[in-house]
C-alpha positions in Angstrom: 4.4 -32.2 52.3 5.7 -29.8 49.1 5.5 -26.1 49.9 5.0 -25.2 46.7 2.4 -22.7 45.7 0.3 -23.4 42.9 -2.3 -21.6 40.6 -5.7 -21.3 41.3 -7.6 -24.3 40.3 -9.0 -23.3 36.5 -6.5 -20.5 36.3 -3.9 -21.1 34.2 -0.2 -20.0 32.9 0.5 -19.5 29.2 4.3 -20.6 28.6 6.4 -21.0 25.8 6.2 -24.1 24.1 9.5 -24.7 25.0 8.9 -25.2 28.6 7.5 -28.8 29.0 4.0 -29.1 30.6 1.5 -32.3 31.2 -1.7 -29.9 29.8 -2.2 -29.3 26.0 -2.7 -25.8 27.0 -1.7 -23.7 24.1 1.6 -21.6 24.1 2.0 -18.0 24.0 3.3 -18.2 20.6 0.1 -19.6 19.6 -1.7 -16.8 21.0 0.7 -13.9 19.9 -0.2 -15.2 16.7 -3.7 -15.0 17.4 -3.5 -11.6 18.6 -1.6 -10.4 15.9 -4.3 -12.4 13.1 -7.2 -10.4 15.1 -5.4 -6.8 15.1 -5.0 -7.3 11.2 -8.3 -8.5 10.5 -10.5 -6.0 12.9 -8.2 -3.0 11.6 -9.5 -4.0 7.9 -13.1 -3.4 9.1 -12.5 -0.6 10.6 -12.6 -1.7 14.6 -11.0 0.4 17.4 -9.1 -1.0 20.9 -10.2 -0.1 24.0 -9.2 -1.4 27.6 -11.5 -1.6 30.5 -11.2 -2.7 33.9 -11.0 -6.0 35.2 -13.1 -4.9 38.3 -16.4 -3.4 38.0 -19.4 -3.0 40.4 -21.3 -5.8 41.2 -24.3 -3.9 40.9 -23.1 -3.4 36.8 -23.8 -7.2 36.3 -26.7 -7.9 38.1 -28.0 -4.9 36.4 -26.8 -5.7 33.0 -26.8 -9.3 32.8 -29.9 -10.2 34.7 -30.2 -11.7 38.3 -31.8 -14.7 37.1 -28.9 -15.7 35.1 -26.2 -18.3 35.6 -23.7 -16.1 35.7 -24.9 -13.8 38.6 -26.4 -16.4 40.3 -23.7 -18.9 40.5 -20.8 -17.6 38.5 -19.3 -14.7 39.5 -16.1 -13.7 41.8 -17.9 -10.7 44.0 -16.5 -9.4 47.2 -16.5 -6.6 49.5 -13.7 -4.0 49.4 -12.3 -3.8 52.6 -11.5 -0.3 51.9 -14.9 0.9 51.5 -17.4 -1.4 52.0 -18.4 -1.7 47.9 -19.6 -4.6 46.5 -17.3 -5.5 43.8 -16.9 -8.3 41.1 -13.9 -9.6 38.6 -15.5 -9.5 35.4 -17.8 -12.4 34.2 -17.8 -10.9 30.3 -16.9 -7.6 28.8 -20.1 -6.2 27.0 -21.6 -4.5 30.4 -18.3 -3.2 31.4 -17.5 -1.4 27.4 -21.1 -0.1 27.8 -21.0 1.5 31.2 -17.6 3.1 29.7 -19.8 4.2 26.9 -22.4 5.4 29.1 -19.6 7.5 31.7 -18.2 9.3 28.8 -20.5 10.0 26.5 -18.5 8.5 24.0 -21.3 8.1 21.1 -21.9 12.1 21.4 -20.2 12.6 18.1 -21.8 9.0 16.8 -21.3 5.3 16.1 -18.5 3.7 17.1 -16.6 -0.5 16.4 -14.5 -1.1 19.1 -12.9 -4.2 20.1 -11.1 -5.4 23.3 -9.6 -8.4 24.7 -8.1 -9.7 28.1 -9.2 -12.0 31.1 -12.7 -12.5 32.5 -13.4 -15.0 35.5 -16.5 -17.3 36.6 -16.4 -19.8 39.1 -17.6 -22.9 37.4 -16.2 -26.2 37.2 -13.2 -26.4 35.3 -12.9 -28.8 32.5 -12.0 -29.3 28.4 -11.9 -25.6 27.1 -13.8 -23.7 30.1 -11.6 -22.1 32.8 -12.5 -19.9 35.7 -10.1 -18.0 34.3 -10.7 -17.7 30.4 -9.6 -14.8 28.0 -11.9 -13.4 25.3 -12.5 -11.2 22.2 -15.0 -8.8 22.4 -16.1 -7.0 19.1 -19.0 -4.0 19.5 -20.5 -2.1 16.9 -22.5 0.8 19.1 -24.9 2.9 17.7 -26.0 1.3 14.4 -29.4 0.6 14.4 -29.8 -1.9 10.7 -29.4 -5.8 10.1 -26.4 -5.0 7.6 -24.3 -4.1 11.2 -25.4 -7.5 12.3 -24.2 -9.1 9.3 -20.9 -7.1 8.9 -20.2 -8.7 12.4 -20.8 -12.2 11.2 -18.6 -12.0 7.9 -15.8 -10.3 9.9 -15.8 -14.1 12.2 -16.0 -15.6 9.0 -12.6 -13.7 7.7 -11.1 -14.3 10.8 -11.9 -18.1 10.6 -10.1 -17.8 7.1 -7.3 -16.3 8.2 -6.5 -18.7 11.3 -7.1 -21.9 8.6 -10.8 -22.8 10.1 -13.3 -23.7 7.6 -17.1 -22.5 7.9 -19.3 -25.4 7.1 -16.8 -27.7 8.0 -14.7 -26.9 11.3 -17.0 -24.7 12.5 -20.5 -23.9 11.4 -23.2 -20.8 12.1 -26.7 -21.2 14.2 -29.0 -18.0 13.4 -32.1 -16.8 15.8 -34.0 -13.3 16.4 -35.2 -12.8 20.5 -37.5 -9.8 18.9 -38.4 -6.9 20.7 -39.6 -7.0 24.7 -43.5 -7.1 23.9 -42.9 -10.0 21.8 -41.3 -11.5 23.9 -43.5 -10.8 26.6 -46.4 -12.5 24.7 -43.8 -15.0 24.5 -43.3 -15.7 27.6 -46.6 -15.6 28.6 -47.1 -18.6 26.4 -44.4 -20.5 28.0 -45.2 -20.1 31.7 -48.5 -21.6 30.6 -47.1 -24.3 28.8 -44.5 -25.2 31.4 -47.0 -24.9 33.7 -48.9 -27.5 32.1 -45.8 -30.0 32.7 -45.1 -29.0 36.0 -44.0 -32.8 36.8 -41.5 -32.7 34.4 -39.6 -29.8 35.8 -35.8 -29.6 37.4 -35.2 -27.6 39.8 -33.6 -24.8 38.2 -36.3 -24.8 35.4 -39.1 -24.2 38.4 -37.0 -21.9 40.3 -37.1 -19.4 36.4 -40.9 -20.4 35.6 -42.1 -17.1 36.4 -38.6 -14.8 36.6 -37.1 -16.0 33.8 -38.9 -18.8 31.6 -36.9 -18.1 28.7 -34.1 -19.3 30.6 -35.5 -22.5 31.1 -35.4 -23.1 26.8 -31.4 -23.5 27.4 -31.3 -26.0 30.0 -28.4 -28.8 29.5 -30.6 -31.5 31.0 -31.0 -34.3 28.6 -34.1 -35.1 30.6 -35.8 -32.0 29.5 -34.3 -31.9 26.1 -38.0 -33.2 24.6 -40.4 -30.7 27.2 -37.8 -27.8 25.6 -38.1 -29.0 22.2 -42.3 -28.9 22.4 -42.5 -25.5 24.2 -44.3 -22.8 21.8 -41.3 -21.2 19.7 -40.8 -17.4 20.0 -40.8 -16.9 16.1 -44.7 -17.3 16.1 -44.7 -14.6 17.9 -42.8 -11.8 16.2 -43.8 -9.2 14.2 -43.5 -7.6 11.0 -40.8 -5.4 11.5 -39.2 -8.0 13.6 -39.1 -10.3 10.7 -37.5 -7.8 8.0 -34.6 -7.6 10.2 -34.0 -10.8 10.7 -34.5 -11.0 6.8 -32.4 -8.7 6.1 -29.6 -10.1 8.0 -30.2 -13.6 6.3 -30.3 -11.5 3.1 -26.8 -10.4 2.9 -25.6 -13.9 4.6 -27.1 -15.9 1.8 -25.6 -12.9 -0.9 -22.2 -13.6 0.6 -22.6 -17.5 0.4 -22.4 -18.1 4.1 -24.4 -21.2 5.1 -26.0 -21.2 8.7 -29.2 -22.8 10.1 -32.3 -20.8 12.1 -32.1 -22.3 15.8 -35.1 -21.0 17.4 -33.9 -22.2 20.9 -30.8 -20.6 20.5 -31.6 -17.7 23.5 -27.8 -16.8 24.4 -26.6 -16.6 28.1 -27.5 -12.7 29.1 -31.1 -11.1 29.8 -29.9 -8.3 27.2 -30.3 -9.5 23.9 -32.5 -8.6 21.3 -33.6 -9.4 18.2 -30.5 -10.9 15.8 -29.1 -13.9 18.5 -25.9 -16.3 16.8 -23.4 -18.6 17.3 -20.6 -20.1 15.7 -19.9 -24.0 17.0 -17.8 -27.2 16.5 -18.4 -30.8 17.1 -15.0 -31.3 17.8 -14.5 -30.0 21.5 -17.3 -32.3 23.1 -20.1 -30.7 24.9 -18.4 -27.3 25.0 -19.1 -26.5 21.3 -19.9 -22.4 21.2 -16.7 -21.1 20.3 -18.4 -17.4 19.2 -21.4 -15.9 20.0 -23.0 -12.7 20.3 -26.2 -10.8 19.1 -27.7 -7.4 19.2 -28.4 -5.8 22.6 -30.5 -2.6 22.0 -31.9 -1.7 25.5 -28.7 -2.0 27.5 -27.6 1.3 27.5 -30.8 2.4 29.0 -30.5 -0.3 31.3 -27.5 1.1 32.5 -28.6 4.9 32.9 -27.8 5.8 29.4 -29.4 7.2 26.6 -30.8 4.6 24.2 -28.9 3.8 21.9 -28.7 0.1 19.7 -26.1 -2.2 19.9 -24.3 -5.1 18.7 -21.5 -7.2 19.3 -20.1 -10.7 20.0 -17.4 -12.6 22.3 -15.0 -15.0 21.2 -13.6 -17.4 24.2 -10.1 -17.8 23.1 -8.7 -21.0 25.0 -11.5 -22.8 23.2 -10.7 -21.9 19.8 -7.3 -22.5 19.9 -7.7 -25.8 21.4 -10.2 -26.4 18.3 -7.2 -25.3 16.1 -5.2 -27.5 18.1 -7.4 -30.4 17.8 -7.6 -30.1 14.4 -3.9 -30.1 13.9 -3.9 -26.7 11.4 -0.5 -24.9 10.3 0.5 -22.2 12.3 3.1 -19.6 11.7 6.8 -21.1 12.7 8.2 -18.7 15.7 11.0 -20.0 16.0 13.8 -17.7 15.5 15.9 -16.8 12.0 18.9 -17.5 13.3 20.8 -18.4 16.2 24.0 -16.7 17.1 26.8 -19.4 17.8 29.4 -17.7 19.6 33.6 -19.1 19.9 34.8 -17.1 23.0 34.1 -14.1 25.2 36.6 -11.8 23.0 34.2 -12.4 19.9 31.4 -10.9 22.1 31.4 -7.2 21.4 31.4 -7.6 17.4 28.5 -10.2 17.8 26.6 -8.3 19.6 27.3 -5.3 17.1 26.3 -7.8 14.2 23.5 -8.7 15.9 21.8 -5.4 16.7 21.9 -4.5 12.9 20.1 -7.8 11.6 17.6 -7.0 14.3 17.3 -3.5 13.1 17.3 -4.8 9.8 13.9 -7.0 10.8 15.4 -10.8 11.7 15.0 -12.5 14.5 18.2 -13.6 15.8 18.8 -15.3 19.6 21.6 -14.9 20.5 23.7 -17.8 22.5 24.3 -16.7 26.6 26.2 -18.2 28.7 29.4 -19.9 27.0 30.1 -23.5 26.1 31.8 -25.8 23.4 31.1 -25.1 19.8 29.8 -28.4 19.6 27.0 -27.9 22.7 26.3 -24.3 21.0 25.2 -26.1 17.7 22.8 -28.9 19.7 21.2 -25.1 21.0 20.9 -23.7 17.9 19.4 -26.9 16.2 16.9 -27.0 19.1 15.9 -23.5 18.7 13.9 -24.3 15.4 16.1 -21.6 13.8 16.7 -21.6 9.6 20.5 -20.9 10.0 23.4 -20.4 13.1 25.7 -17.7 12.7 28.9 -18.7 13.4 31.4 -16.0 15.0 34.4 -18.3 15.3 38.1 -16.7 15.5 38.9 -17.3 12.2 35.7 -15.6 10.8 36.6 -12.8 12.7 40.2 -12.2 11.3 38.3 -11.9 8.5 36.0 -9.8 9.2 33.5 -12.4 8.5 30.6 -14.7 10.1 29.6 -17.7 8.4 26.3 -18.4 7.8 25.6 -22.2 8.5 21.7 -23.8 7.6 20.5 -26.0 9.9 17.1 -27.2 7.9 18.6 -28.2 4.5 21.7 -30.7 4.5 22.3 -29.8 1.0 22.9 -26.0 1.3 26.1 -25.1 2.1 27.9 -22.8 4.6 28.8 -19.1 3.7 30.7 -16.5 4.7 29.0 -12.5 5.1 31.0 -9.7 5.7 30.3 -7.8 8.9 30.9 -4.5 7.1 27.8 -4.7 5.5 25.3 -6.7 7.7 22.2 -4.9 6.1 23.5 -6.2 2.4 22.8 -9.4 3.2 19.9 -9.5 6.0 17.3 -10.1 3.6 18.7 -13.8 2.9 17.7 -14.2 6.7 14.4 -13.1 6.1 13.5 -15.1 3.4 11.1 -18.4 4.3 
């Protein structure tokens, strides 16, 4: 019997892409580049970083999210802390956690503020295709802005970040639109639907008559295909809003139709979280199966209140990132090369010290150079170097050196030739390194 300790079932490790694994997991150069796309792109709007903690109060969800809610009914990792007795819980999502920052700091006192953050979160589900039970995600927030042209800005900014990872709109991915209105509509609302589910009482799971009268809303985003046509009959929350209601969901559509942004009105598109309010959306594929959200978010007025705060309104989205870059996967869309410049081929251990020297100058310089560890034959250096996906090899053989030269050898095109560069002047000639 192996001894060997695994990860956590659903949990997984991000490698390099050179280590060799059975999953299609993407590598951490996928996601560096990721990272690196979203820094750029939410910089250009204007977003800020923030970090919270990975462990909040339980009593933070349940009061956030909603008891009758997936998530804190069957979701989340809560425990007791032995120190203390507290009742704690790995975050499920981020948005209660940046708001109860918000809320213990007083951080809108001198106004609005866009932040952004991204790291872990955790719900025990069943693992499979794209959902983990440990899954990272992109949170975006704009806190404190009130209009529909937030709400929109928030949708064209996933729209330039689909852009700049290659994804299409319209084509790879695709927008659904919806506005949850304000409580009293909703109210109305869901006095309509008790009555109406009530009415088809037969055809009720278990879940959906467990929610009839705490949560009937819930009930409109059941996965059972054998509801699917009870759900798709049930009177539609748009008949019930109001005026002002209506001209901000208009004027949300208003600047997405300026901008030429397709999307279709989904008015049983309710999101996952008791907080939403008014503008609802989501951003989803047909080519991951039945786990087709890739983005989604909406406007959250009341949470802050909810939470002990101040009112103040709110919008914001997450973005699970395993499931995008499986969909850029899938899709089989160029990504940056990270491989290395060059790789340093080194003849003997005397040769070390003005490698290394060399080396340190072109990486000051800006190229990425690995360096070869650990000796061997020329010839076995060179299979390393051609493995390492790198444009050139830098060859530091003895005779180079009595020259006070390196040679610079491509690897990717048979009919450049080899060169020599003088190690005197290392920055003269690092730019040819750089070039793609």
């Amino acid at each position: 019997m192996s001894n060997v300790l695994k990860a956590i079932k659903g949990m997984n490790d991000i490698l390099p892409g050179s280590v060799p694994r059975k999953d299609k997991l993407p590598d951490s150069a996928l996601w560096q580049w990721f990272e690196t796309t979203v820094r750029s792109v939410l910089g250009r709007y204007g977003y800020q970083y923030l970090l919270t903690p990975i462990v909040e109060s339980t009593a933070l969800f349940v009061r956030g999210l909603g008891e009758v809610t997936d998530i804190v009914e069957k979701e989340m990792y809560s425990f007791t802390d032995s120190m203390n007795g507290d009742q704690l819980t790995l975050r499920p999502e981020a948005t209660a956690g940046i708001v109860r920052a918000m809320v213990e700091h007083n951080a809108l006192y001198n106004g609005p503020l866009r932040l952004w953050t991204l790291g872990p979160m955790f719900r025990h589900e069943r693992p499979q295709k794209g959902r983990y039970r440990q899954f990272n995600q992109l949170d975006v927030e704009a806190l404190g802005f009130a209009g529909p042209d937030v709400d929109a800005e928030l949708i064209l900014m996933v729209r330039s970040l689909w852009r700049e990872l290659g994804l299409v709109e319209g084509q790879h991915v695709r927008l659904e639109l919806n506005s949850l209105g304000q409580p009293a509509e909703r109210q109305a609302h869901r006095a309509a639907l008790i009555a109406y589910f009530e009415a088809h009482a037969d055809q009720l799971d278990e879940d959906a008559r467990r929610r009839l009268h705490s949560n009937p809303l819930r009930i409109l985003d059941t996965k059972n295909p054998a509801m699917q046509a009870l759900v798709e009959g049930a009177p539609q929350l748009m008949d019930f809003l109001g005026p002002e209601t209506l001209a901000h969901f208009d004027g949300v559509r208003a600047v997405l139709d300026a901008a030429g942004l397709a999307y279709r009105v989904n008015p049983r598109l309710v999101r996952g979280m008791d907080y939403y309010n008014l503008t609802v959306f989501e951003w989803v594929t047909d080519q991951l199966g039945s786990q087709g959200t890739v983005c989604g978010g909406g406007r959250y007025d009341g949470l802050f209140e909810q939470l002990g705060g101040k009112p103040a309104p709110a919008v914001g989205f997450g973005l699970g990132i395993e499931r995008l870059l499986l969909l850029i996967q899938e899709l089989g869309l160029p990504v940056p090369d990270s491989a290395p410049a060059a790789y340093a081929v080194i003849g003997d251990a005397a040769a070390l010290p003005q490698a290394m020297l060399a080396l340190e100058s072109l990486r000051a310089a800006g190229v990425a150079v690995q360096m070869h560890a650990g000796g061997g034959s020329m010839k076995s250096q060179f299979k390393k170097a051609d493995a390492s996906g790198a444009r050139y090899a830098l060859v530091f053989g003895a005779d180079e050196l009595a020259q006070g030269m390196v040679a610079l050898k491509p690897l990717r095109d048979a009919a450049a030739t080899q060169t020599l560069k003088p190690l005197a002047d290392v920055a003269g000639w690092a730019h040819e390194l750089r070039k793609p």
